[in-house]
C-alpha positions as CSV (number, residue, x, y, z in Angstrom):
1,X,146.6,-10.8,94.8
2,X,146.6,-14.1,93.4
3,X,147.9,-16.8,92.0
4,X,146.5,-19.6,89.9
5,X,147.6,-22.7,89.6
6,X,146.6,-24.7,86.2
7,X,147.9,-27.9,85.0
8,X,146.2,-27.5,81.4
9,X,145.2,-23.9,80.4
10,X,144.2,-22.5,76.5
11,X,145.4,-19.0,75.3
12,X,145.7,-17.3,71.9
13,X,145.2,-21.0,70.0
14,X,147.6,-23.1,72.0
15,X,147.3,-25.8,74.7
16,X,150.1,-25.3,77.8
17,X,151.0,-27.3,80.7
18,X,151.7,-26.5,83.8
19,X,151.7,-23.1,84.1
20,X,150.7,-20.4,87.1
21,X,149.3,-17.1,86.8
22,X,150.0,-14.1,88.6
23,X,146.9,-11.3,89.2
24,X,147.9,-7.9,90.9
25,X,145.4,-5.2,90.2
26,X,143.1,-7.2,87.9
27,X,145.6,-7.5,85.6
28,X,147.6,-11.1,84.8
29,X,151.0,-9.8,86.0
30,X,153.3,-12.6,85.2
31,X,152.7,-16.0,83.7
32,X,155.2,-18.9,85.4
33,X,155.5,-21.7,83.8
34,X,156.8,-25.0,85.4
35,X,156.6,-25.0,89.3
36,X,155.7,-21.9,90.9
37,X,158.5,-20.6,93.0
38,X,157.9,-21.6,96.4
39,X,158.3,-18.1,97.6
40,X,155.8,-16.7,95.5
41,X,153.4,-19.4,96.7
42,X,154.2,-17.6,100.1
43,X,153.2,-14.0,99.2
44,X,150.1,-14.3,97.6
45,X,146.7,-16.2,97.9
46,X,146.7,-20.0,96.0
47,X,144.0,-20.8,93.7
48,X,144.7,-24.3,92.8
49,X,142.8,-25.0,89.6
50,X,145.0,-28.3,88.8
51,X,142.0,-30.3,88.4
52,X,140.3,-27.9,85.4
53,X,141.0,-26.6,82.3
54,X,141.7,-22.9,82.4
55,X,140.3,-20.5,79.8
56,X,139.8,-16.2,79.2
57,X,136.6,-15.3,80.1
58,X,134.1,-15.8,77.3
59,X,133.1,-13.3,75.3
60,X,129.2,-13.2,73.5
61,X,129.2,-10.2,71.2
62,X,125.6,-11.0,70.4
63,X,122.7,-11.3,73.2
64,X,119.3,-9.9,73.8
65,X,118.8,-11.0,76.9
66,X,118.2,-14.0,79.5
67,X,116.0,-15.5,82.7
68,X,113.2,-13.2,81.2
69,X,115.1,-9.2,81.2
70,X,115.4,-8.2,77.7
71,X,117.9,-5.2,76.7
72,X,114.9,-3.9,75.2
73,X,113.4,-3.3,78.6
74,X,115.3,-0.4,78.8
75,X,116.5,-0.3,82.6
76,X,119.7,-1.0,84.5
77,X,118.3,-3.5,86.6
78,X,117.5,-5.9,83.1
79,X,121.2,-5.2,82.0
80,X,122.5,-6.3,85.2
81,X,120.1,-9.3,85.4
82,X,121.8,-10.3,81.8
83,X,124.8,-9.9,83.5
84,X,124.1,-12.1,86.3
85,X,122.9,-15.0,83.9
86,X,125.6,-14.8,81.2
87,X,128.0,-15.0,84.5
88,X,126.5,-18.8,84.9
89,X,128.0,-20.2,81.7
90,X,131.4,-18.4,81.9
91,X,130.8,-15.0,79.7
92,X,132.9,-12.5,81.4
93,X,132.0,-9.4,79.1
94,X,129.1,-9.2,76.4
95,X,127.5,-6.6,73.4
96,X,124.1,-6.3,74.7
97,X,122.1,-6.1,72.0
98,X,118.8,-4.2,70.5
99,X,116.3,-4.9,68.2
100,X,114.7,-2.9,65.4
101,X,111.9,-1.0,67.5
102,X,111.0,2.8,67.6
103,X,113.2,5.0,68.9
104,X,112.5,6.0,71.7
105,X,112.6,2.4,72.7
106,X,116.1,2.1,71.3
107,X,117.2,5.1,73.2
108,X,116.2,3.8,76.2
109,X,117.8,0.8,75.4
110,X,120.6,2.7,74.4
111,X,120.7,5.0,77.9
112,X,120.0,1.7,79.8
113,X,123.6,0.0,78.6
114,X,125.8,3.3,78.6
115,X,124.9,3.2,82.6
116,X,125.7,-0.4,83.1
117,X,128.8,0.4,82.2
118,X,129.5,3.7,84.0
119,X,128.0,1.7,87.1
120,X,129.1,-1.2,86.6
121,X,127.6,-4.4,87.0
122,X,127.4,-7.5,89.1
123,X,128.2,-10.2,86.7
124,X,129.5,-10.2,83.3
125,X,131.3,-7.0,81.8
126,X,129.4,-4.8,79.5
127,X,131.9,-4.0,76.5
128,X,128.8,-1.7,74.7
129,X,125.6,-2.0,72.6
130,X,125.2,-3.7,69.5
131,X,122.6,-1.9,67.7
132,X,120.9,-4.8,65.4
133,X,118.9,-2.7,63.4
134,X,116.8,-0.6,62.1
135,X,119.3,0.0,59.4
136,X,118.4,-3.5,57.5
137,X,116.5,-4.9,54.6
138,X,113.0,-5.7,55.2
139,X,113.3,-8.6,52.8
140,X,115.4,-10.4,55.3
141,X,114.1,-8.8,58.4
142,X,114.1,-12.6,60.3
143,X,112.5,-11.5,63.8
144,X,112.4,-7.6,62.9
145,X,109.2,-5.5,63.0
146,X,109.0,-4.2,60.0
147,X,107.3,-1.3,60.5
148,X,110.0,0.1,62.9
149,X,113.4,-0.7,59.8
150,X,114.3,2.5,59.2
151,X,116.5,4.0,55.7
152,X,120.0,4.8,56.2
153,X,120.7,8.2,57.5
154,X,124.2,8.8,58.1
155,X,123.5,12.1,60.4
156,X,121.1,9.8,62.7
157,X,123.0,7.2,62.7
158,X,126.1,8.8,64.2
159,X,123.7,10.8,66.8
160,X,122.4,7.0,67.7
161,X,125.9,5.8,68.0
162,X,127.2,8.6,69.8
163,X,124.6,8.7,72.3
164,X,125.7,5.3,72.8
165,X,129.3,6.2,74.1
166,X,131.3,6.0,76.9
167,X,131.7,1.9,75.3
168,X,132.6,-0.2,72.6
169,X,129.4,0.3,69.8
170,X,128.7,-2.0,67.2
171,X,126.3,-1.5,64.9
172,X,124.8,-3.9,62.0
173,X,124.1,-2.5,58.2
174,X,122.8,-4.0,55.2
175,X,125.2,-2.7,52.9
176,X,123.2,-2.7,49.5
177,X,121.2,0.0,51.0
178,X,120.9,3.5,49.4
179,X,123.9,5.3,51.6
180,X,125.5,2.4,53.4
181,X,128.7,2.2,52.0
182,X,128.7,6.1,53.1
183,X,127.5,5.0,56.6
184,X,130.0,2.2,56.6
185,X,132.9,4.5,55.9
186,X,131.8,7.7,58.5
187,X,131.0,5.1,61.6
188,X,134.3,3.5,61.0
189,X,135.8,6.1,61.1
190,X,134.5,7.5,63.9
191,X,135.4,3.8,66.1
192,X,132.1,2.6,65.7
193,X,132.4,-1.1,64.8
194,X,130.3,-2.1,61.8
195,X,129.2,-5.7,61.5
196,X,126.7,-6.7,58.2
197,X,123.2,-8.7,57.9
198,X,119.5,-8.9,57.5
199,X,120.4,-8.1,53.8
200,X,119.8,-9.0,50.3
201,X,123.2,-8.3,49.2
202,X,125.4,-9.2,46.5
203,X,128.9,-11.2,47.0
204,X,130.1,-7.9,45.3
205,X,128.1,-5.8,47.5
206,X,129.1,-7.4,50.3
207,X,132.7,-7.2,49.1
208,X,132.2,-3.7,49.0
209,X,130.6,-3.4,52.5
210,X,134.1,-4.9,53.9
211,X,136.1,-2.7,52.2
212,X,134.6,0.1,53.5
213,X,135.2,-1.3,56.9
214,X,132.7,-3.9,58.0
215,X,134.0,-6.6,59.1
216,X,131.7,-9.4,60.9
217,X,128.5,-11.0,59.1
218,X,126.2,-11.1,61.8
219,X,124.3,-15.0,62.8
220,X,126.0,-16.9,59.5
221,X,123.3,-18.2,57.2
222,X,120.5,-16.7,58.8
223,X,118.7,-13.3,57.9
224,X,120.7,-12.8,54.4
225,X,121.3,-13.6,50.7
226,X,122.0,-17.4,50.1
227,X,124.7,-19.2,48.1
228,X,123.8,-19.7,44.6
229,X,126.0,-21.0,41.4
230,X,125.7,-18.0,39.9
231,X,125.5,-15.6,42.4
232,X,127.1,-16.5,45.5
233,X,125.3,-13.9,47.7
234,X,126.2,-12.5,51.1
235,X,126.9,-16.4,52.3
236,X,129.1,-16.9,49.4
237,X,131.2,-13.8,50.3
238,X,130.9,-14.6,54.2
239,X,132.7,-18.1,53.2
240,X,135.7,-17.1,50.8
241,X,136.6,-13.4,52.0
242,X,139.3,-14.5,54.4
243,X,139.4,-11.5,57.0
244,X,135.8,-11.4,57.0
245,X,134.7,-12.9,60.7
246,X,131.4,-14.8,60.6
247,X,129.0,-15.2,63.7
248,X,127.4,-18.6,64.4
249,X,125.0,-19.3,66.4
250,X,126.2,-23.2,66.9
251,X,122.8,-24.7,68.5
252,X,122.0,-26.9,65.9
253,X,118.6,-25.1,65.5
254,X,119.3,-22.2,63.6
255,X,122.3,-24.0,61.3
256,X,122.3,-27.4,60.4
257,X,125.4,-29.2,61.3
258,X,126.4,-30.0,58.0
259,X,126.2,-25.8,57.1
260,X,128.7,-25.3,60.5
261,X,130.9,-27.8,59.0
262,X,131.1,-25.6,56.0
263,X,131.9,-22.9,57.5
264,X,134.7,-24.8,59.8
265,X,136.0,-26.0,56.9
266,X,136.0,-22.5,54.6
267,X,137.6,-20.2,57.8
268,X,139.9,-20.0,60.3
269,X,139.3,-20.5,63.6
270,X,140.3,-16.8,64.9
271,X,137.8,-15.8,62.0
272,X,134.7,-17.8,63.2
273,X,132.8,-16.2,66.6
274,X,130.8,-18.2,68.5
275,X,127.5,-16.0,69.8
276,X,124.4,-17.0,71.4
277,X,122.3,-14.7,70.1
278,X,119.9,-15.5,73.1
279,X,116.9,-14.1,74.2
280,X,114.9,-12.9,77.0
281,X,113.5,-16.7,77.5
282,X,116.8,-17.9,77.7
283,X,117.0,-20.2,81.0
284,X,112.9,-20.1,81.4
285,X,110.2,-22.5,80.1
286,X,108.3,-22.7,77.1
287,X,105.8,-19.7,76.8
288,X,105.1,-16.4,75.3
289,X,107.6,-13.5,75.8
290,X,108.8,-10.6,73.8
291,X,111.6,-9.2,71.7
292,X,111.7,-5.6,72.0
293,X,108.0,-5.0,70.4
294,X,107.6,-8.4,68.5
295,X,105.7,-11.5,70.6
296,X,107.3,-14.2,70.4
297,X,106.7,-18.3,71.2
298,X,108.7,-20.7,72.8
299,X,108.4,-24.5,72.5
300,X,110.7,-27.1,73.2
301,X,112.8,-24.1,73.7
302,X,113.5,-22.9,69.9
303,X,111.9,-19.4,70.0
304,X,109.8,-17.9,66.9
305,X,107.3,-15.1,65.5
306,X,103.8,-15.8,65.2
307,X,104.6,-16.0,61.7
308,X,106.9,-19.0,62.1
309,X,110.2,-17.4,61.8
310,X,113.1,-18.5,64.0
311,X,114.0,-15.6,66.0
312,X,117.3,-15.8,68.5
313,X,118.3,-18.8,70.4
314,X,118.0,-19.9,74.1
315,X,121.8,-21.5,74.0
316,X,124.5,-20.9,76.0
317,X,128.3,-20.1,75.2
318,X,129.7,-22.7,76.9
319,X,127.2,-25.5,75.0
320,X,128.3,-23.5,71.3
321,X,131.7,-23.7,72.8
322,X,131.0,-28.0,73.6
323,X,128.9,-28.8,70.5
324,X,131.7,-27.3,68.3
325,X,134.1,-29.7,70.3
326,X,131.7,-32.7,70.8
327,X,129.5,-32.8,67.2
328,X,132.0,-31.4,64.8
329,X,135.4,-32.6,65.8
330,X,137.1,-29.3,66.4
331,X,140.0,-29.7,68.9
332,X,139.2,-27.6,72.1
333,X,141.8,-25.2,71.6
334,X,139.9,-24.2,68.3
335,X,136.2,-24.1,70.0
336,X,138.0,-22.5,73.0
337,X,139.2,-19.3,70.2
338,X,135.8,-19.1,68.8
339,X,134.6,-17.9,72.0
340,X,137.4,-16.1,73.2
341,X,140.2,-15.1,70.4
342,X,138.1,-14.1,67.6
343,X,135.0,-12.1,68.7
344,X,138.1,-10.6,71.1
345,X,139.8,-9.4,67.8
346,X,136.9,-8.1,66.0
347,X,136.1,-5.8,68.3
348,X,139.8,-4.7,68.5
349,X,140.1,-5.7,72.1
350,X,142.6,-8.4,71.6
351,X,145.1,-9.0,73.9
352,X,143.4,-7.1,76.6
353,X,140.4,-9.6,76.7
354,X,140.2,-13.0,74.9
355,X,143.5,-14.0,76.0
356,X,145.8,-14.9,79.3
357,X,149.0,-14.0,78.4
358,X,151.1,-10.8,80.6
359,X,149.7,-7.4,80.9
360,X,145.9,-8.8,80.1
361,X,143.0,-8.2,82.0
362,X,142.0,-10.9,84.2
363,X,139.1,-12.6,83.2
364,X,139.4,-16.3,83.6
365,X,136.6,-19.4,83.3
366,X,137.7,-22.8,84.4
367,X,135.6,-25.7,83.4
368,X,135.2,-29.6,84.0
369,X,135.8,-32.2,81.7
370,X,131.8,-32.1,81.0
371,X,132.4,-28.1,80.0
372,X,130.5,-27.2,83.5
373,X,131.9,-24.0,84.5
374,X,133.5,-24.2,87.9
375,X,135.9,-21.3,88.1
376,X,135.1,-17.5,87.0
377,X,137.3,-14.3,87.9
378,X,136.4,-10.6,86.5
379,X,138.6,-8.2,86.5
380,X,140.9,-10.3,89.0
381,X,138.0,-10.7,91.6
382,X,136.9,-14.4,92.1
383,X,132.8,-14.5,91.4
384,X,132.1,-18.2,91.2
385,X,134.1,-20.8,92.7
């Protein structure tokens, strides 16, 4: 049992002051604000946290991997290593994610997540997979293999998906595909959460992909149909459909700045996710490694294919969370949702994760004034302080 003290804490998009948390069973019990009454101070063990500024636990709906374990590897042990690493800059649950590869690779993959979360792990919390591909469009295939992209089949598909359970499952569909409105509507249905990208569609066939229960674009900009005066495209529909969430990947490699701006500017902060989409080389040197099946180079830490494509990033959360802050003028509260609120509520996990109000799960980050993360607590345990 504890309680923490925090002079300046963020929570579902405001700023407070002064205010002390209560933690009983993993769970934030009771928020105080104002002075702590002395005789709670007495009863439980003080975390002083005055000197921070208190945040949920990030949340990175979007990573392959990190300090050279893939999710593609296919084991425990590389999920937990994620884990581990995403711990370091304050991610307190994650989607691990797949790539298009065979499938027996992608039910190992698969197996490998559904018992880091039966088991647990020793870092960050695994919410469930996020099956990026093979359901895409090979014109927009980014980092893909294209010889593993696969047609839609709605009977596979729901066997893939529900292999993938006890957890969360996301999975991303081009949805001017032959049969993906179909497989949009039956996953949804059954929980699975369907996000859209690597596709060539339409601002109407995107439109129809949301209404049939999609509801993230996956990595804004990249991997899909561009803006254009006379047909707006998957970016165009991304920008003006309001309850549509968009990922970004906010490194400054894979969107300009000015492009982030845009996007800033056309959404809502509880509608924009920050995600790292990070790979296997995140945290290492430059040098050859692999996603899933595919090669791939890394030099001055931007990562591609042989061919020259950009595949995932080697960012952080915590630096998409400061370069959002820093480089495009949003206020900290806003950065802070991008990371927390939003990808929280597109998973339907909001208020249980994302947030720090009564009766949520306590996962808390603290950082410095130069975003360092000082402070993390999972499920009410202290793991970095």
């Amino acid at each position: 049992m504890n309680i923490l003290l925090t002079k300046q804490s963020i929570t579902g998009g405001q700023l407070y002051q002064d205010r002390a948390y209560v933690i009983e069973g993993g769970i934030i019990r009771q928020v105080e604000s104002g002075v702590c009454p002395a005789q709670k101070l007495t009863s439980y063990e003080v975390i002083d946290l005055r000197h921070l500024t208190v945040l949920p636990g990030l949340i990175d709906i979007h990573i392959h991997g990190g300090n050279g374990f893939d999710t593609m590897d296919g084991s425990y042990e590389s999920i937990n290593a994620i884990s581990q690493y995403k711990l370091a800059e304050g991610v307190t649950s994650f989607c691990p994610t797949t790539v298009t590869a065979s499938l027996p690779k992608t039910y190992a993959a698969i197996d490998s997540v559904r018992t880091a979360i039966e088991k647990g792990t020793d870092g960050a919390k695994v919410l469930g997979i996020f099956l990026e591909g093979p359901y895409i469009n090979p014109k927009y295939k980014g980092a893909h293999p294209e010889e593993f992209i696969r047609s839609i089949d709605v009977g596979e598909m729901i066997d893939l998906t529900e292999r993938a359970k006890p957890g969360l499952v996301s999975i991303a569909i081009a949805p001017e595909l032959p049969e993906a409105i179909k497989a949009i509507k039956t996953l949804t249905a059954k929980g699975v959460h369907c996000r859209i990208g690597h596709s060539a569609a339409t601002m109407l066939e995107t439109t129809t992909g949301q209404a049939a229960g999609a509801n993230v674009v996956i990595h804004a900009y990249n991997a899909m149909s561009p803006l254009h005066h006379r047909e707006p495209g998957m970016v165009g529909a991304m920008l003006t459909l309001q309850d549509l969430y968009a990922e970004i990947i906010c490194d400054f490699q894979h969107v300009n700045i000015g492009a982030v701006r845009i996007l800033q500017q056309c959404k809502a902060p509880e509608r924009i996710i920050l995600i790292t989409d990070c790979l296997a080389p995140g945290g290492l040197k430059d040098g050859e490694y692999r996603l899933g099946e595919l090669p791939i180079y890394m030099k001055d830490g931007i990562c591609r294919i042989a061919e020259g494509n950009l595949a995932g990033s080697t960012a952080t959360l915590i630096s998409c969370v400061k370069n959002m802050y820093q480089h495009l003028g949003v206020s900290l509260v806003d950065a802070v949702t991008m990371a927390t609120t939003a990808p929280a509520k597109a998973l339907g996990l909001y208020p249980s994760i994302g947030s720090l109000e009564e009766g949520a799960v306590a996962d808390i980050v603290a950082i410095d004034e130069d975003f360092n993360i000082q402070f993390v607590m999972i499920n009410g345990k202290v793991l970095a302080f």
